[in-house]
N, C-alpha and C positions, 0 to 999 in steps of 0.2 A: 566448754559449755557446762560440762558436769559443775565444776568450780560456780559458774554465777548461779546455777537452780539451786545448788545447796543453799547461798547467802542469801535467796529470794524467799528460801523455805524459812529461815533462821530468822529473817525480817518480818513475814508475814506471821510465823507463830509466836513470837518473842516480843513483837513492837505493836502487830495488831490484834494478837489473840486470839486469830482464825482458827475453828474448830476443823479445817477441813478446806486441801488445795484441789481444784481439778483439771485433767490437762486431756484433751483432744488429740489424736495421732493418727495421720494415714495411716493405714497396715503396712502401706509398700515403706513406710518411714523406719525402718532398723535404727537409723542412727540415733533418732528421737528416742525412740521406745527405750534403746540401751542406757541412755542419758537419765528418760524417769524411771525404770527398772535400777539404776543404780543407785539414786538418791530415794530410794526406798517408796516408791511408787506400786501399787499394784493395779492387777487388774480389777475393777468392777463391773465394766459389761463392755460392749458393741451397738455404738449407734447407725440406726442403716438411717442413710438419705438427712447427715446430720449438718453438712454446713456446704451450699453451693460454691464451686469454685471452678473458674473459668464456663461458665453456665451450662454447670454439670454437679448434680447433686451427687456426694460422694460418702461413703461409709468412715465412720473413724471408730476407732478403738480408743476406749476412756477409761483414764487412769485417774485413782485417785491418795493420797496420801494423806494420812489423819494425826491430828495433833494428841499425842498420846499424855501431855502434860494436862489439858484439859478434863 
């Protein structure tokens, strides 16, 4: 998974010259978080009551990664 986010980042800052990726993460999600923490994601906040799922409003932690070429 680490392998496709990278070539999605390389795609999006290279082909569309996106200033700027964001990505949504349950907290209980490690695997995710390890995945955008390693292709160079960081943190910029905590969203409470950010996206209903199974109709139950749930908190995510939001990552963002910025195109330093722009």
């Amino acid at each position: 998974m680490s392998e496709a986010v990278n070539e999605i980042i390389k795609f999006a800052f290279d082909n569309l010259n996106l200033h700027r990726i964001e990505a949504n993460v349950l907290p209980r999600n490690k695997a995710s978080m390890k995945v955008l923490e390693k292709n160079g994601f960081i943190l910029e906040g905590y969203s409470k009551d950010y996206l209903k799922i199974d109709d139950e409003w749930k908190d995510h932690i939001h990552m963002v990664k910025l195109n330093k070429k722009l």
